[in-house]
C-alpha positions in Angstrom: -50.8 59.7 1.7 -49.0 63.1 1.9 -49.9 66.5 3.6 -50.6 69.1 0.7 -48.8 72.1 1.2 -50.5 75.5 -0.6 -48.6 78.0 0.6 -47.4 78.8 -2.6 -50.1 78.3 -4.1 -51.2 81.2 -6.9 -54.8 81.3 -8.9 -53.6 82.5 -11.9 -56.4 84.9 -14.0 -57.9 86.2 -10.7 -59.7 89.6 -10.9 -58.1 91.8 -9.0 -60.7 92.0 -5.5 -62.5 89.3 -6.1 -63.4 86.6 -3.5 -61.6 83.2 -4.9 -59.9 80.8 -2.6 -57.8 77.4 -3.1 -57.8 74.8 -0.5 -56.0 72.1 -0.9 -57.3 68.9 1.4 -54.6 66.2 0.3 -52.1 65.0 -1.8 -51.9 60.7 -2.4 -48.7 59.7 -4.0 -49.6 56.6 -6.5 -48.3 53.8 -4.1 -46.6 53.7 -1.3 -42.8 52.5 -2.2 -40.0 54.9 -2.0 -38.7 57.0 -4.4 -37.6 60.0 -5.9 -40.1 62.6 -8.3 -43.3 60.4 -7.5 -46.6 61.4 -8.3 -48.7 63.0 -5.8 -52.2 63.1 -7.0 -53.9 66.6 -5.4 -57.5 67.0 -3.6 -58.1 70.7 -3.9 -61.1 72.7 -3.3 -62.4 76.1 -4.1 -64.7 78.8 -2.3 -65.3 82.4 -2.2 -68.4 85.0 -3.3 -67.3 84.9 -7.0 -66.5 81.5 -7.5 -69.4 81.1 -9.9 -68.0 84.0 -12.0 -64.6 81.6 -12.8 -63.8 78.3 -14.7 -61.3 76.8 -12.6 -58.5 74.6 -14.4 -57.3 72.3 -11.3 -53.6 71.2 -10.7 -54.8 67.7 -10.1 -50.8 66.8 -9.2 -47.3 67.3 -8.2 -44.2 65.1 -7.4 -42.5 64.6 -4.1 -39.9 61.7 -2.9 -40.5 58.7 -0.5 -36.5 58.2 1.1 -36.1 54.5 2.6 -37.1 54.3 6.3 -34.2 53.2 8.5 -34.3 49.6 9.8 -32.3 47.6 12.4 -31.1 44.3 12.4 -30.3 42.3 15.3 -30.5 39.0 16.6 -30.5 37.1 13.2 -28.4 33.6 13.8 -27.1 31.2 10.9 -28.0 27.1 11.3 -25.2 25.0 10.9 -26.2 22.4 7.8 -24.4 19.4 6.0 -22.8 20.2 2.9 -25.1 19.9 -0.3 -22.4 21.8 -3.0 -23.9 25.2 -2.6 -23.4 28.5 -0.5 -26.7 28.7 0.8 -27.9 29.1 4.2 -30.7 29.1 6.7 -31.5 31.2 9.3 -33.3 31.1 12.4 -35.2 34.5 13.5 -36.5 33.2 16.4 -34.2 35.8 18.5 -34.6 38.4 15.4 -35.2 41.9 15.9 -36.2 44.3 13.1 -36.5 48.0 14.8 -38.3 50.0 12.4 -40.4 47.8 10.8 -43.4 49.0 9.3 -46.5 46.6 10.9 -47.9 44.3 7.6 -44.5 45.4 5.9 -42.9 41.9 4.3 -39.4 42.3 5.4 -37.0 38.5 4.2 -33.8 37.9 5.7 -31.7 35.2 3.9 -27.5 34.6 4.1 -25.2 33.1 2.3 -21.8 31.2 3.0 -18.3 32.5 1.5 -18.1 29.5 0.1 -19.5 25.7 -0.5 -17.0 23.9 1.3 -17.1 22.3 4.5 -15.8 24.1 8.0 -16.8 25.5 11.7 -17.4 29.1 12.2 -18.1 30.2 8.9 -19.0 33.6 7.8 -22.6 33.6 6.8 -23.5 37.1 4.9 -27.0 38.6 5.5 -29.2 39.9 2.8 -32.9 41.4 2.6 -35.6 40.9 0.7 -39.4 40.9 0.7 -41.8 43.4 -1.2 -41.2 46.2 0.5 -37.1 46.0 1.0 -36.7 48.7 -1.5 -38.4 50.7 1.0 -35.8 50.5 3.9 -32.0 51.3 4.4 -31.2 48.3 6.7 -28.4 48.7 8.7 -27.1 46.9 12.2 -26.8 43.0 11.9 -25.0 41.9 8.1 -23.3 38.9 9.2 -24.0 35.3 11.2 -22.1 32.1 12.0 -22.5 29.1 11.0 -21.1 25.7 9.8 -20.9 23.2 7.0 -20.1 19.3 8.3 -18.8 16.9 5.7 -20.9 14.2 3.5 -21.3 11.2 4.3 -20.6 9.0 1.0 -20.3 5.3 1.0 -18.4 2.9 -1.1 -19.5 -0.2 -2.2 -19.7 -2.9 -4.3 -15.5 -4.2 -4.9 -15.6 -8.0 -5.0 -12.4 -9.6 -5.0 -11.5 -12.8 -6.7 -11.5 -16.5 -5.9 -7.9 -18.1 -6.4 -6.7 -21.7 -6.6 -4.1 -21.6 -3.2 -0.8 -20.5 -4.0 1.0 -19.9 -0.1 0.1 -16.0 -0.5 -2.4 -13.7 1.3 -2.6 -11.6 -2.3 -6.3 -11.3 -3.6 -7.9 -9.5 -7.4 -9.5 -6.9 -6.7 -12.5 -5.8 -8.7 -14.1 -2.2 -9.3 -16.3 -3.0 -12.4 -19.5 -2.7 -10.1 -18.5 -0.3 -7.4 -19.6 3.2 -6.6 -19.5 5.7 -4.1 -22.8 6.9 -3.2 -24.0 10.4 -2.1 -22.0 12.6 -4.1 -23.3 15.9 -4.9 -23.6 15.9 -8.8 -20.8 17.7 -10.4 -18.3 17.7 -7.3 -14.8 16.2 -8.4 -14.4 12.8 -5.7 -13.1 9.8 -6.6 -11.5 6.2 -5.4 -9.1 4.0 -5.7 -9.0 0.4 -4.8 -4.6 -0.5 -4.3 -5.3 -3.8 -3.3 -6.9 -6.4 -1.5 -5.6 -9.4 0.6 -7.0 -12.6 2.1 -7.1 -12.6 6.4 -5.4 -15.6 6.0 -3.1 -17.5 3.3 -5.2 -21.1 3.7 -7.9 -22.6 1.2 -11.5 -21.8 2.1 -15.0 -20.5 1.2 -16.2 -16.9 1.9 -12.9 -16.2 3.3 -12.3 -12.0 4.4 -10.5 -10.4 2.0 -9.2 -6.7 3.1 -9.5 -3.8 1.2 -7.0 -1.3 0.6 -8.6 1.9 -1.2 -8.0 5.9 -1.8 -9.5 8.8 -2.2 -8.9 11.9 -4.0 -10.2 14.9 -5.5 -11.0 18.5 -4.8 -14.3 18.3 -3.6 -12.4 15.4 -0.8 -12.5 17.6 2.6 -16.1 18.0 1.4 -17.1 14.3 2.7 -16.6 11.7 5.2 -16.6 8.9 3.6 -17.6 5.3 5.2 -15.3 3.0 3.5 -15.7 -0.7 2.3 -12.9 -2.2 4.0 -13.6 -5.6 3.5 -15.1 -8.5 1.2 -14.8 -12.0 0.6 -13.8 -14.4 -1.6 -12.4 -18.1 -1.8 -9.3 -20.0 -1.9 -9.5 -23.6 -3.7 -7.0 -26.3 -3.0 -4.0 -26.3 -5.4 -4.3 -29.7 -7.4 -1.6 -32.3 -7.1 -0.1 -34.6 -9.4 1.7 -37.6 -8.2 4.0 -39.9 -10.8 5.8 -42.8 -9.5 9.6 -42.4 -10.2 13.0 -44.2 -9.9 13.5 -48.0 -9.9 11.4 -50.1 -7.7 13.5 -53.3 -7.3 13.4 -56.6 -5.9 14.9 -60.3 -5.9 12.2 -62.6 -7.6 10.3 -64.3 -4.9 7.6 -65.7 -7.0 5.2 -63.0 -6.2 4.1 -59.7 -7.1 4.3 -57.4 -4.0 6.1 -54.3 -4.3 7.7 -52.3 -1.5 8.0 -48.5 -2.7 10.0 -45.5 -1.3 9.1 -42.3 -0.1 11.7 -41.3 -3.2 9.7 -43.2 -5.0 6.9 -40.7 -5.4 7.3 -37.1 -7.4 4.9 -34.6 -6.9 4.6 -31.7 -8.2 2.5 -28.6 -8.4 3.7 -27.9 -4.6 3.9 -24.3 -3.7 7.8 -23.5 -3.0 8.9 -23.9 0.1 6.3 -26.0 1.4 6.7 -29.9 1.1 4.0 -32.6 0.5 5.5 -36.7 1.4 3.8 -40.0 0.3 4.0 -42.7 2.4 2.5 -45.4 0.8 4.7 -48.7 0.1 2.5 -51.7 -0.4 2.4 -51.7 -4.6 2.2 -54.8 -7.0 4.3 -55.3 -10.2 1.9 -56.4 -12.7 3.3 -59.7 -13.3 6.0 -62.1 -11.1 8.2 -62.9 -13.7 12.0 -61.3 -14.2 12.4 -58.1 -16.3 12.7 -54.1 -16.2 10.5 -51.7 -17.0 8.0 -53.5 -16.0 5.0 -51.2 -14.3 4.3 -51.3 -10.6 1.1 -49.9 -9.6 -0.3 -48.5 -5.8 -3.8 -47.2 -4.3 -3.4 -43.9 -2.2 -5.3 -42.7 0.0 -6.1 -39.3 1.9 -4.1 -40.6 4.7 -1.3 -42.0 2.7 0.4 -38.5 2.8 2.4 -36.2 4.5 2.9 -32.5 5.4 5.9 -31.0 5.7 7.2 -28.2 8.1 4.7 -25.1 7.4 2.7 -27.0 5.3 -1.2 -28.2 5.6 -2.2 -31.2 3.5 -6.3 -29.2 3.2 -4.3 -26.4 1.4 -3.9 -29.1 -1.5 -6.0 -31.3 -3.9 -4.5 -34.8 -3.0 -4.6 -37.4 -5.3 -6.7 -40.6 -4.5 -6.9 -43.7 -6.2 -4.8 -45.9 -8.7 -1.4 -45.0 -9.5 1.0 -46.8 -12.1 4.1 -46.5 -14.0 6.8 -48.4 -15.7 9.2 -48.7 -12.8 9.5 -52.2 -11.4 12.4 -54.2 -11.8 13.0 -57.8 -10.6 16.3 -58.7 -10.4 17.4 -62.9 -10.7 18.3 -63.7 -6.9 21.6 -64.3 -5.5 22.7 -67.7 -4.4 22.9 -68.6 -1.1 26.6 -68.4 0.0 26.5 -69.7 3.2 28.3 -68.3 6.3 32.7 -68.5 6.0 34.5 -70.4 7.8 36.5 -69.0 11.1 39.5 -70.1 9.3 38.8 -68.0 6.0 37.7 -65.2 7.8 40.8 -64.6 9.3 42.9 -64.8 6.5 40.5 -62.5 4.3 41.0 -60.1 7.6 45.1 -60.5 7.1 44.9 -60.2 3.5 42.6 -57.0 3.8 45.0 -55.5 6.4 47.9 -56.5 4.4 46.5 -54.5 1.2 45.6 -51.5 2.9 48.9 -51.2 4.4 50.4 -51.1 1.4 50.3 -47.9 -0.7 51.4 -49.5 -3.9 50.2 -52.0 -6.6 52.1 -55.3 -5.8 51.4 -58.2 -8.1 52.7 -60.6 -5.3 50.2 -59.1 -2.7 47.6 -59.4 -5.1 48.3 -63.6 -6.1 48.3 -63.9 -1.9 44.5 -62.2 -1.5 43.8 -64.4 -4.2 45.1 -67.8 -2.7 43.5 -66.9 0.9 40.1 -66.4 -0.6 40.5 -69.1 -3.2 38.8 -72.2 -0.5 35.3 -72.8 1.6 33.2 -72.4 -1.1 34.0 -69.3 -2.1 31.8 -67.8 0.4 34.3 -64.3 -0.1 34.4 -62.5 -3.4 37.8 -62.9 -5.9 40.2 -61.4 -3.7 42.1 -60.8 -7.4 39.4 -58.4 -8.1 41.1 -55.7 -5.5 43.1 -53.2 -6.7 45.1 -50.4 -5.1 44.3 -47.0 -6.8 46.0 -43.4 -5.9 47.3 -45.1 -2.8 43.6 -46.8 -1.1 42.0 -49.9 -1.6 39.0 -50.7 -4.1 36.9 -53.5 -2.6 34.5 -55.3 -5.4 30.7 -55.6 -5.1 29.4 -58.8 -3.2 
């Protein structure tokens, strides 16, 4: 409502003496927001001893203005929240003072952040709504504090790759199925995985595999992200192969026992730098009879190997079982010669030490080895089979 005000009031088509008199009780303006050239709707009455001798035509309104009441803010504080990707903020009115206030008048205070990102002490700007904010100039209290604490995302879901053993703690890494959870939709955050490798270079099942991964992305000081720093995978033994190789040789004895070397035995498929032995040498030659070529065969076993330095025989596949190959050789054998006799032993020691004090060939040197080796059943070797070469002294074969 408004007071009316009639001082200026004129009746317009009044008889000059007669007894006519406006009153005007009240003016209402249409609602009660403010503004400028509202409508006052006007309550007027009329009296006087000639009334009855007039037709009144009423001003039944006027305008007037409603200016915005003046209202102080103070106590307003901003809630500190985890980022969700917008500006918006809460705040807590629980200290909040609004001087001014019209009692049943809706009066909303809300704020905003500068910006979405994360940070401490972060200007939160105040605004005011509700119905009847036209109907105020607010003034005191336009800012708060607050802040905005990262995101938690989590990645999961890289799997790494089982690998036959190779001597390496290097592992596959795989993204196909991996995600990072939490991210606010449209916000730029993304990963990386550089690498992965095993805790340990040995064979094994569900072995740790460590994860090396990145991060990137504008939206990255946004979140704290809880990584996947491990997973697990496993490392198979590294299959062997064994061949037998070289010559395995023997006088006939009129069986077929075999006695095989170490060098005797390739393998391969051994990681470099690490070393793998056999040391099996019990082996059979398939028949008893003279001849090369002819195959030799052995049965090895888990404990018929050998590591070497910085090697572990469980990092390997060994092979087990029959083995065979065309290497056995059995050689006519050599007749018994007998022991010399004190006699010819010294003059094949004279002869010897006669040669090799000579530095040249000497055809007269050579008929006297000859002649001292030439008796005793030839227990020594053809003494005429020595030669002197580039000053030294080529023995022959026994």
């Amino acid at each position: 409502s408004t007071a009316a005000n009639s001082s200026a009031a004129v009746l317009s088509g009044l008889v000059a003496g007669d007894d006519l008199t406006v009153h005007s009780f009240a003016g209402i303006f249409t609602d009660k927001n403010a503004g400028t050239g509202k409508t006052v709707l006007l309550l007027n009455g009329y009296s006087g001893m000639d009334l009855g001798n007039y037709t009144v035509a009423d001003q039944a309104t006027t305008t007037a203005s409603i200016t915005p009441k003046t209202l102080t803010v103070s106590g307003l504080s901003a809630n500190n929240k985890v980022y969700d990707g917008t500006t918006a903020a809460t705040l807590s009115t629980a200290g909040a003072v609004f001087s001014g206030l019209v009692a049943g008048d809706d009066i909303v205070a809300s704020g905003s952040f500068a910006d979405k990102n994360a940070g401490s002490g972060k200007t939160v700007t105040l605004a005011f709504g509700g119905a009847d904010a036209g109907n105020y100039a607010v003034g005191g209290q336009t800012t708060a504090t607050a802040g905005i604490s990262p995101k938690t995302v989590t990645l999961s879901g890289i799997t790494a790759s089982d690998k036959v053993y190779d001597g390496t703690l290097n592992a596959s890494v795989n993204t196909g199925a991996a995600a990072l959870s939490g991210i606010v939709a449209g916000d730029d955050l993304s990963f990386t995985a550089f690498g992965g490798s095993f805790a340990d270079k040995n064979a094994g099942t569900g072995k740790t595999v460590n994860l090396l991964n990145g991060y990137s992305g504008l939206d990255l000081g946004n979140y704290a992200i809880v990584d996947q720093a491990t997973t697990s995978a496993s490392i198979t033994p590294r299959p062997l192969t064994v061949a037998l190789t070289g010559t395995v040789s023997k006088p006939a004895d009129g069986t077929t026992a075999a006695t095989l070397a170490t060098a005797n035995y390739a393998l391969a498929n051994v990681v470099a730098g690490e070393s793998v032995y056999v040391h099996q040498t019990a082996g059979s030659y398939d028949d008893p009879t003279l001849g090369a070529g002819k195959t030799v065969s052995t049965t090895l076993a888990i404990g018929d190997y050998a590591a070497g330095t910085g090697t572990r025989l469980a990092n390997y596949q060994l092979v087990t079982g029959p083995v065979s190959a065309a290497v056995g050789e059995i050689l006519a054998p050599q007749p018994d010669r007998g022991a010399p006799s004190t006699a010819e032993t010294g003059a094949y020691t004279g002869a010897l030490a006669a040669a090799i004090s000579n530095a040249t060939a000497n055809p007269a040197l050579i008929a006297a080895l000859s002649a001292a080796s030439s008796g005793a059943g030839g227990q020594r070797p053809p003494l005429a089979a020595l030669h002197i070469i580039d000053g030294g002294l080529r023995l022959p074969q026994e």
